[in-house]
C-alpha positions as CSV (number, residue, x, y, z in Angstrom):
1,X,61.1,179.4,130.9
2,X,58.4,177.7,128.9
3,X,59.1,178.9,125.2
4,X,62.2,178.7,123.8
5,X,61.8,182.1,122.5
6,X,62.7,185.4,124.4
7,X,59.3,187.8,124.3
8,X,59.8,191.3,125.7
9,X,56.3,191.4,126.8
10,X,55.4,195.5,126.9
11,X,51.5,195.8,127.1
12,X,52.5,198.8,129.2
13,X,49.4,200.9,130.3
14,X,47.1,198.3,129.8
15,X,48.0,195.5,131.0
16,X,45.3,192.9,130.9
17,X,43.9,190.0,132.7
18,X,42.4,187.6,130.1
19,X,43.3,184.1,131.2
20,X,44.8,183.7,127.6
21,X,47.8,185.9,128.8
22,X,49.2,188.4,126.8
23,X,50.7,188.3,122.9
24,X,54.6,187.6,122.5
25,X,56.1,191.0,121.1
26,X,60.1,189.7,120.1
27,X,61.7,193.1,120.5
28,X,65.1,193.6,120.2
29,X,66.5,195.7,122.8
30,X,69.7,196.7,121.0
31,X,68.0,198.6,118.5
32,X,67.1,202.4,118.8
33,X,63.0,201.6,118.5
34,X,64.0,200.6,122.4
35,X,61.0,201.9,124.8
36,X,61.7,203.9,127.3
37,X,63.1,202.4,130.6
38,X,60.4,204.3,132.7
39,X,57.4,202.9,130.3
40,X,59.3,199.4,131.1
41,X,59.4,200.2,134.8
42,X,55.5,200.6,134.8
43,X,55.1,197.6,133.1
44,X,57.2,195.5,135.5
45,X,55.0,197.0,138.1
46,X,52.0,195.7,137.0
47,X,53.1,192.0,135.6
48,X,54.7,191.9,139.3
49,X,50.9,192.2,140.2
50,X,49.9,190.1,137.4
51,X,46.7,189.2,136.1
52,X,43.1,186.7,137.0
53,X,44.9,183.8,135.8
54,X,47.6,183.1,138.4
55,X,46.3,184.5,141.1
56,X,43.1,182.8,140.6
57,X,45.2,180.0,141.1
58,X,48.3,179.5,142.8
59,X,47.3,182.6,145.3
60,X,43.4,182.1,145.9
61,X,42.6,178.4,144.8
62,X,45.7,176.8,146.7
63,X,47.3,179.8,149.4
64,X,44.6,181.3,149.8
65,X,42.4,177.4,151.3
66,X,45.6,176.2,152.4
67,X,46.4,179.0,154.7
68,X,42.6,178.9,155.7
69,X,41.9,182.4,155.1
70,X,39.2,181.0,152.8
71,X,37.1,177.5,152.2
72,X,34.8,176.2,149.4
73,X,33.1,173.1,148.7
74,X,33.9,173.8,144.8
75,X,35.7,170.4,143.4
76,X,38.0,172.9,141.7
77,X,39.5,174.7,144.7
78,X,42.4,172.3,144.9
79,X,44.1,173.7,147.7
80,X,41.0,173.5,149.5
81,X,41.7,169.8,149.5
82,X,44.8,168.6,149.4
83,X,44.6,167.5,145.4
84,X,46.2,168.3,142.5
85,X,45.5,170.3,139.8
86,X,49.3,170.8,138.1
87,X,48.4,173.5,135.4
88,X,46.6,175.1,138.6
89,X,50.0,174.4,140.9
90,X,52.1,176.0,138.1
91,X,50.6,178.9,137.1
92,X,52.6,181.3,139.0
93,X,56.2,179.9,137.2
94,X,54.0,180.4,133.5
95,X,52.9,184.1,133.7
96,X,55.9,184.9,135.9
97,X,58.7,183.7,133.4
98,X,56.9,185.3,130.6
99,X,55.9,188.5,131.4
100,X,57.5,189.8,134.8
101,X,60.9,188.0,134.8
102,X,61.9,188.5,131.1
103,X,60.7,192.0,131.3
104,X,62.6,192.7,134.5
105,X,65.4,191.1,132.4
106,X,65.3,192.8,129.5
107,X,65.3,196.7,131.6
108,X,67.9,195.4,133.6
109,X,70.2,195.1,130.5
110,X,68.7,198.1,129.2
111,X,69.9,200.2,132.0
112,X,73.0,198.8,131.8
113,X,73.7,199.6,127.9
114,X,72.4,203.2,128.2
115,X,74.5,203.7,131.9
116,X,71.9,204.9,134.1
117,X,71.9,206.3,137.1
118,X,73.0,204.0,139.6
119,X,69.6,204.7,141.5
120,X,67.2,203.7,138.5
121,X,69.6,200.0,138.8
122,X,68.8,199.8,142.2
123,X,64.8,200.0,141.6
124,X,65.0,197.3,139.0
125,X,67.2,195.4,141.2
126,X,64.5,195.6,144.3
127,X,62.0,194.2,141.9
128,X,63.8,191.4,140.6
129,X,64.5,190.6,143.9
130,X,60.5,190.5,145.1
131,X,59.8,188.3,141.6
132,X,62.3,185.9,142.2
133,X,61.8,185.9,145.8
134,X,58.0,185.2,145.5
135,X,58.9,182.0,142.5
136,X,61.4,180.1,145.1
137,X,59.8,180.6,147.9
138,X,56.7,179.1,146.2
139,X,58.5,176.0,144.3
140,X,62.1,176.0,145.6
141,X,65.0,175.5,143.3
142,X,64.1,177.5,139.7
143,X,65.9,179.2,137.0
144,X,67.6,182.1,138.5
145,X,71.1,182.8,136.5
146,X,70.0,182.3,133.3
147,X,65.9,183.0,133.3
148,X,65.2,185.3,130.8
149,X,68.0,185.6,129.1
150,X,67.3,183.7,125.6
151,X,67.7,187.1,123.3
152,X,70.6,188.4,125.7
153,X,72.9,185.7,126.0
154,X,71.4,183.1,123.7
155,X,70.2,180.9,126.3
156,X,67.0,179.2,125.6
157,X,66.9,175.9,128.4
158,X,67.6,177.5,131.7
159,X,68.7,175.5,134.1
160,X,67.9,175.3,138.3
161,X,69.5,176.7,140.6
162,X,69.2,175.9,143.9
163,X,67.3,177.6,146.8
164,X,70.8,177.6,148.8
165,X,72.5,179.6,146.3
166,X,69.6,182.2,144.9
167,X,68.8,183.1,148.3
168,X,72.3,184.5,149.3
169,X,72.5,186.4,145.9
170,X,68.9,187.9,146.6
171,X,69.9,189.5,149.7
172,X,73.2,190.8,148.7
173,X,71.4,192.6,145.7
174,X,68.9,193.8,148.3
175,X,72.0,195.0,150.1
176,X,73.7,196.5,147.1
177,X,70.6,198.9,145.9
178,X,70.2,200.0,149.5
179,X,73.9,201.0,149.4
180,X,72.7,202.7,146.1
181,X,69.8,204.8,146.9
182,X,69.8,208.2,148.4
183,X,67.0,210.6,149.4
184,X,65.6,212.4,146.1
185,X,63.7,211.5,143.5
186,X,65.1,208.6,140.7
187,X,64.6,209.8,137.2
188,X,62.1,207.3,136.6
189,X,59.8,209.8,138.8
190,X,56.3,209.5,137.4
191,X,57.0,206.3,135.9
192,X,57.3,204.5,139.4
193,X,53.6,203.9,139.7
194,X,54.6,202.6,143.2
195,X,56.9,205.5,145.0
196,X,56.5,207.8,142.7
197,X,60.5,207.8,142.4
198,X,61.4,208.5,145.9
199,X,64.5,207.0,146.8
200,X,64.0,206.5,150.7
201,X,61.2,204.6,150.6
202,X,62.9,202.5,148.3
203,X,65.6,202.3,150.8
204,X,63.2,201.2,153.2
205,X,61.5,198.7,150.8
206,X,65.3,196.8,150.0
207,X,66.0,196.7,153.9
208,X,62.2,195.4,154.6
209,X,62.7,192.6,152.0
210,X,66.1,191.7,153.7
211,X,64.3,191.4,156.7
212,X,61.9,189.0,155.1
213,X,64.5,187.1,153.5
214,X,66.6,186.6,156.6
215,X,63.7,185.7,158.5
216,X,63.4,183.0,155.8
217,X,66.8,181.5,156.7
218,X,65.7,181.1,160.5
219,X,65.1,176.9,160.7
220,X,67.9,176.5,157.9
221,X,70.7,178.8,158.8
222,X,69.9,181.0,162.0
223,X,73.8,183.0,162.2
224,X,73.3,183.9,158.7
225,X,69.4,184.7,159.8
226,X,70.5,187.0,162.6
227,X,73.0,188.7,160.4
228,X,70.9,189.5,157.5
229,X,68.2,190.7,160.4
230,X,70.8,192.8,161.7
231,X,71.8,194.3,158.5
232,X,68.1,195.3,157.3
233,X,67.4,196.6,160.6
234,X,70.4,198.9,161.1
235,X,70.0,199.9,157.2
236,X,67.0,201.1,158.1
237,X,63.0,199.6,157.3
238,X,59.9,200.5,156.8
239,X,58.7,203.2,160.1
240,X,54.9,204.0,159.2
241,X,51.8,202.7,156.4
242,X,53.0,205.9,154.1
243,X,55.8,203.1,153.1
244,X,53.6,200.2,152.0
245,X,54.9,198.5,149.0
246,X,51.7,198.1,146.8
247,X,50.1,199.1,143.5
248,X,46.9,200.6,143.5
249,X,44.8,199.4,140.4
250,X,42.0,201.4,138.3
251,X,39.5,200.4,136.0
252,X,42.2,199.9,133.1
253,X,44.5,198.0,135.3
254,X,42.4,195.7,137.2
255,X,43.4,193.7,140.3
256,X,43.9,190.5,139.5
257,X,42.4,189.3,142.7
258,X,39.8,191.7,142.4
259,X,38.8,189.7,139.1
260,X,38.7,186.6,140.6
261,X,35.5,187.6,142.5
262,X,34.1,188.9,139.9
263,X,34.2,185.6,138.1
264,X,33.9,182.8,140.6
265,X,31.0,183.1,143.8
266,X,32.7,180.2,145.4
267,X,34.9,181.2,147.7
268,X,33.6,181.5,152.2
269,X,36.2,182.6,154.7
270,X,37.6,179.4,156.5
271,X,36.0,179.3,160.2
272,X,39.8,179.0,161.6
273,X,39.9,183.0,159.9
274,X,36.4,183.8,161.1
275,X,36.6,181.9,164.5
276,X,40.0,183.9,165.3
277,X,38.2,187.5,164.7
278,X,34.9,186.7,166.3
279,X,36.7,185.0,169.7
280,X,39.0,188.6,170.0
281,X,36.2,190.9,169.2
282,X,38.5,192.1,166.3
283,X,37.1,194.9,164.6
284,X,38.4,194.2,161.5
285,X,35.9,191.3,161.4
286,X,33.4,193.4,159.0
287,X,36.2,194.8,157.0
288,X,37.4,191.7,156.2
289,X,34.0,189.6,155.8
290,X,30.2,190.1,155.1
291,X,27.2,187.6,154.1
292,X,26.1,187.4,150.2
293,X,23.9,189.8,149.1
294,X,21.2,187.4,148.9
295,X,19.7,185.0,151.9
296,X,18.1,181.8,149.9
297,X,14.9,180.2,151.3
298,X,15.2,175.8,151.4
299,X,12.0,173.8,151.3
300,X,11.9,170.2,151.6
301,X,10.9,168.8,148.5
302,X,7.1,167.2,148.8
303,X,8.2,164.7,146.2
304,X,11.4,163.7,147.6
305,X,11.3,163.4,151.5
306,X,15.0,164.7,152.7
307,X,15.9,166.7,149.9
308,X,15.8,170.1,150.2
309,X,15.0,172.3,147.5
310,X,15.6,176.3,146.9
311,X,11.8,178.0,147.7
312,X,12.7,182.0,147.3
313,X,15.2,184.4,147.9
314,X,15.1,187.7,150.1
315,X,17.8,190.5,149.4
316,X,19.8,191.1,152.5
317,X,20.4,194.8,153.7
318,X,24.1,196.1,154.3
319,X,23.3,196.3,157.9
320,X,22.5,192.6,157.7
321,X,25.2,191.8,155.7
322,X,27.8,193.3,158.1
323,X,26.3,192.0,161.2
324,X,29.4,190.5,163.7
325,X,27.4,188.1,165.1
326,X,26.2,186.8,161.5
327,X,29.3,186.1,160.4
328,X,30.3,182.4,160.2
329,X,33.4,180.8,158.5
330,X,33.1,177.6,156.2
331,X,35.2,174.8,157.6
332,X,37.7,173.9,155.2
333,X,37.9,170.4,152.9
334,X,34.4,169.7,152.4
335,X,32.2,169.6,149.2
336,X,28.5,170.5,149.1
337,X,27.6,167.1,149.7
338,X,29.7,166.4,152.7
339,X,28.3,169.9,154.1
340,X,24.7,169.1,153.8
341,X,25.4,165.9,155.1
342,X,26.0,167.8,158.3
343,X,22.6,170.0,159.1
344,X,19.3,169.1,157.3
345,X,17.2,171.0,160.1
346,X,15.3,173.6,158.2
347,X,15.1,176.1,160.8
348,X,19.0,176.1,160.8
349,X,20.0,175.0,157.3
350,X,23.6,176.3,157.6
351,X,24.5,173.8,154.5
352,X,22.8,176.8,152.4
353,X,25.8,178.6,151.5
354,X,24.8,182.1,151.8
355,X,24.7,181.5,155.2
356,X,28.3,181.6,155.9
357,X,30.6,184.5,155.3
358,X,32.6,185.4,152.6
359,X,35.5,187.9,151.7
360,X,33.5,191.5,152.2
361,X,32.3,192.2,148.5
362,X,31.0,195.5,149.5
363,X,35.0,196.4,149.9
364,X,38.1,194.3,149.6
365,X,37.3,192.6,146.4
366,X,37.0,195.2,144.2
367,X,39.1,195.2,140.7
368,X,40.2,199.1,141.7
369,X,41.7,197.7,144.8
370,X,45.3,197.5,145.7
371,X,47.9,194.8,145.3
372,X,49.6,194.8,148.6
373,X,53.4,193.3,148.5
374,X,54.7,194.2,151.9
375,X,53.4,196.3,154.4
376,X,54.5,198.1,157.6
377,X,52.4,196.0,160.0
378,X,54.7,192.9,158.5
379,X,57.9,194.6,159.4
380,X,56.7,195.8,163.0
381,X,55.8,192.1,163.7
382,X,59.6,190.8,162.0
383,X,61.0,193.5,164.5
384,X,59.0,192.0,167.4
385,X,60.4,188.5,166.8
386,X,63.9,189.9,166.4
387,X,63.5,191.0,169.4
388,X,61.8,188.1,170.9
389,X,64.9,185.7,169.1
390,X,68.3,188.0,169.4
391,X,67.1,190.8,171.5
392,X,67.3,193.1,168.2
393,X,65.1,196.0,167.8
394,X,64.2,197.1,171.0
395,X,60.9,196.2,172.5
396,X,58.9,193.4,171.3
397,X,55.7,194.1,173.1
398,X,56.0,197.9,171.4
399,X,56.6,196.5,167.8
400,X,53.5,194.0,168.1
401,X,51.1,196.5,169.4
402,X,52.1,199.1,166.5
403,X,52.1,195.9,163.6
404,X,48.1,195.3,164.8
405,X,48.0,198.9,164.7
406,X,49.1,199.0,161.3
407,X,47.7,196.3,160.5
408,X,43.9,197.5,161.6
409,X,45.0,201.0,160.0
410,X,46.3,199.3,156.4
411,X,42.7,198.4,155.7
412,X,41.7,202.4,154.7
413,X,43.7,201.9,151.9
414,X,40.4,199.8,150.4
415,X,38.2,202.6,151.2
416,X,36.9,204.9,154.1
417,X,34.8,201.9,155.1
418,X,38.2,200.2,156.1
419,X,38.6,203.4,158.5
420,X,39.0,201.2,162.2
421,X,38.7,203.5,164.8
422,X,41.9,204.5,167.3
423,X,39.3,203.8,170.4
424,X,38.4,200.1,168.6
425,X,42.1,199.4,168.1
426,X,42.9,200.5,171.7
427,X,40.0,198.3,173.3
428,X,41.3,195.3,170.9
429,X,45.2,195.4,172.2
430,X,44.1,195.9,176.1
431,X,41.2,192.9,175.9
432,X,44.5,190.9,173.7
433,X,47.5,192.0,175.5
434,X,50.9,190.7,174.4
435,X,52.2,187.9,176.0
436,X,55.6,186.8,176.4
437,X,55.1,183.6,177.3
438,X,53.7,182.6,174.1
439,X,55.4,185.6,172.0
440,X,56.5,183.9,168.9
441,X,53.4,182.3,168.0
442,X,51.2,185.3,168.9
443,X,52.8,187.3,166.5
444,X,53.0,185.0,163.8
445,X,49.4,184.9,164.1
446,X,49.0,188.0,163.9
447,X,51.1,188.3,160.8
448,X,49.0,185.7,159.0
449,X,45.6,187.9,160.1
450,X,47.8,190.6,158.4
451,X,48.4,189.0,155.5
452,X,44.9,187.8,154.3
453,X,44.8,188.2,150.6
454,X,48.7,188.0,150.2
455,X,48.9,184.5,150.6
456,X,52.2,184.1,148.9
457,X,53.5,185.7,152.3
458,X,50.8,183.9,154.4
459,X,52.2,180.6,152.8
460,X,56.0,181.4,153.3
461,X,56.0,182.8,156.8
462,X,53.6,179.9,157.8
463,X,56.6,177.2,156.7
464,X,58.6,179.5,158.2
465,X,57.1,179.4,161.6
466,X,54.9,177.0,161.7
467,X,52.1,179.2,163.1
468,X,49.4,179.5,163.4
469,X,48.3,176.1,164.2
470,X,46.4,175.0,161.4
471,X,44.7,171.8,161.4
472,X,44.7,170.2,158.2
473,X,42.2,168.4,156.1
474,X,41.9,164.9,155.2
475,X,39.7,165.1,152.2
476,X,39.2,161.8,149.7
477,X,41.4,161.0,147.0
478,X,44.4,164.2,148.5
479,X,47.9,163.6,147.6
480,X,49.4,164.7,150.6
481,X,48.0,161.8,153.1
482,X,46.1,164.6,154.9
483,X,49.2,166.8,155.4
484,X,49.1,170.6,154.3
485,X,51.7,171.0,151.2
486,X,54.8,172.6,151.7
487,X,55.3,174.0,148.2
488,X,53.7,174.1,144.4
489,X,55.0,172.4,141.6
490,X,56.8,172.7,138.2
491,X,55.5,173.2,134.6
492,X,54.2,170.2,133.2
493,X,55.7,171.4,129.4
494,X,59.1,171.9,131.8
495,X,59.4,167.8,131.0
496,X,59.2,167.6,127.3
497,X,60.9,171.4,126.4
498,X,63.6,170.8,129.0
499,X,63.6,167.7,129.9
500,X,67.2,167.7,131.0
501,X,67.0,170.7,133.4
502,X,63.9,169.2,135.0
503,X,65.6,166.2,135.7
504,X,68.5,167.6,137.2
505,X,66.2,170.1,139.3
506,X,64.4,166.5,140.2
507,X,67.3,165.2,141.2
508,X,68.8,167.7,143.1
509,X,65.2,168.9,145.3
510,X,63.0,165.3,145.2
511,X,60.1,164.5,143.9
512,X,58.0,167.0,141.9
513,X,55.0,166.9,144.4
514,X,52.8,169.4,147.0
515,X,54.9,167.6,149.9
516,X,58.3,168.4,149.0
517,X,60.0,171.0,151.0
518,X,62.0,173.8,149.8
519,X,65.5,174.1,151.0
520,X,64.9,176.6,153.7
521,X,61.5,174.7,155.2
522,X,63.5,171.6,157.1
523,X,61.8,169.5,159.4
């Protein structure tokens, strides 16, 4: 979308995460040097994942604060905030469009030239739909029919098109490659870095994301949101955690996520996360969250009465570091100042911030860990609403106790330290019980526990649903008038290199700001 140039962008086992992204390779793909369509596949895989940059950015420095899964007092956590940083709020459209989209592209054409099995189209087709799901969900209208297509067709301005007409297409691909897909193995096989080429999970996967999708239509269109519902259920979804849609990462394919740990120390779980786990005795409290390694020592300062100086540091253990009762979430919209503002009492100095809790570096945050897309837990908890909405599904008390089953159960794919034990899980549902009188946003909540560290999905199904109940922030100098934004916003370059397109897109949405809502978020 940004360059006027189309770049196949095949970095395909190693596909890095240097915030300078990755150099423009203009391949033609009608000539017989084409690579492979399964080396393509694996590279789609991992640019679907993508690299530090963006989700640095758009997932952790905005979702991540926004959704108050996690808090900072660093200036540049935006989201944190309310403000706006627009090279931050776009990062998602500038690595998507170069690397996943126009490579999605380009192997979609490919298969078509060389006839492929019908099954290798429907993979590609899944895949596209996730990308393009996951870039108007975040921003709204964006370049759908003509993205990517500068080499194929010549077209080097795409236009916008609108959220009301790329969602319908979405989930009639999704309902054309489940039609497609049978029960073997696709001859991309190996290559599928995610199924490892079996067919009926990515049945499953294509009816999962049609649930998702027509979930998403619920306050803008709820016959066509029961129908799609309908459709995905009785095509058949994901039954168990064996059908997870993620990529696992290694040590030459590093999370991207993963990577923003390593770099930035910043980030504390939000207290709305922390609060939530500690007030239901959730077990996955320590999976989730642990102190720093280090406990620092304040001093007040003998020449400067009420400051309060760093005086040593003592190394915590792991016991310590995993104590329940030790954890403690940072509230969210606050800088360091405003924090220490709030507790000077040395015997208490809770504005040190190695006193509060932060996303479990002994576990979750490694670069080896897994990308998670969609999970099972998310599609028990869609089938509970169906039920709760349309009376779809069967029982919605059965499908929310097995999606915080799942959910608790997803965390061993980090490790056998995310091993929560059946007796824990057990004890957890009969102390929380479901309850039908306040179904829909119990579940929802449960959803967004389930979705920590996704926070493209966290994000969505919160517009979606409005749960949970967030309370927002009203830091100085935000741009939303203390309101949590509703979506991200366009490429700043989008105004000079297609200046017409933007204005149309402008035009056609409103303003190109954190507060405008995407067509299928009405009020």
């Amino acid at each position: 979308m940004k360059k006027s140039i189309y770049i196949l962008m095949f970095a395909l086992l190693s596909v890095g995460a240097c915030d300078d992204g990755f150099e423009d390779l203009n391949v033609n793909p009608t000539k017989p040097t084409q690579v492979a369509a399964g080396n393509k596949l694996t590279a789609v895989m991992k640019f679907i994942s993508s690299e530090r940059y963006d989700n640095w950015r758009a997932a952790m420095i905005y979702q991540s604060t926004m959704m108050q899964h996690v808090a900072t007092t660093a200036g540049y956590w935006s989201g944190d905030k309310y403000t706006w940083n627009k090279g931050y709020a776009s990062s998602l459209l500038d690595r998507y469009y170069e690397n996943a989209i126009k490579s999605i592209e380009d192997l979609t054409f490919q298969l078509e030239e060389e006839e492929a099995p019908e099954e290798m189209k429907a993979i590609v087709k899944i895949l596209r739909v996730f990308a393009y799901s996951r870039l108007t969900d975040l921003y709204g209208d964006v370049p759908y029919s003509e993205a990517g297509k500068a080499v194929i067709e010549g077209i080097f301005l795409p236009k916008y098109d609108a959220q009301s007409e790329i969602y319908p297409d979405l989930l009639n691909e999704l309902e054309e490659a489940s039609a497609a897909l049978g029960s073997g193995i696709s001859e991309f096989g190996s290559a599928d870095v995610i199924y490892n080429g079996d067919q009926a999970k990515w049945k499953k996967l294509a009816n999962s994301l049609m649930l998702r999708l027509g979930l998403r239509l619920i306050k803008v269109d709820p016959t066509a949101s029961q129908a799609w519902v309908t459709k995905a259920i009785d095509g058949g979804v994901m039954t168990s955690n064996d059908d997870i849609f993620y990529l696992q990462h290694d040590a030459d394919n590093k999370n991207g996520i993963g990577e923003v740990f390593t770099a930035d120390g910043n980030p504390r779980m939000s207290d709305t996360f922390i609060n939530l786990l500690k007030d239901a005795n959730d077990p996955r409290l320590t999976v989730l969250a642990s102190l720093p390694a280090q406990k620092i020592i304040f001093k007040e300062d003998p020449d400067n009465p009420g400051l309060f100086i760093e005086d040593f540091r003592e190394d915590r253990t792991v016991e310590e570091r995993l104590d329940p009762d030790a954890q403690r979430g940072l509230s969210n919209g606050q800088d360091l100042p405003m924090l220490q503002e709030q507790d000077v009492d040395l015997d208490n100095l809770f504005s040190n911030l190695n006193d509060y809790s932060e996303p479990n570096r002994l576990l979750i945050t490694s670069e080896t860990a897994p990308m998670i897309f969609q999970t099972y837990a998310e599609v028990e908890f869609m089938l509970a609403e169906a039920n709760v909405r349309w009376g779809l599904a069967g029982d919605a008390e059965t499908h929310y106790n097995n999606g915080v089953t799942a959910a608790m159960k997803q965390l061993s794919l980090y490790g056998d330290a995310g091993i929560i034990a059946d007796a824990d899980i057990a004890d957890y549902l009969a102390a929380n019980p479901y309850d039908s009188a306040n179904a829909l946003e119990q579940i929802n909540t449960q959803y967004w526990a389930a979705t920590f560290l996704n926070e493209y999905e966290s994000f969505s199904n919160w517009r979606r649903t409005g749960f949970p109940a967030l309370t927002p922030v009203n830091y100085p100098g935000n741009v939303t008038n203390g309101t949590i934004p509703r979506r991200l916003t366009y490429s700043e370059s989008e105004q000079s290199n297609n200046p017409d397109n933007y204005a149309a897109v402008i035009a056609a949405q409103g303003p190109d700001v954190l507060t405008t809502r995407v067509w299928w978020d009405v009020e």
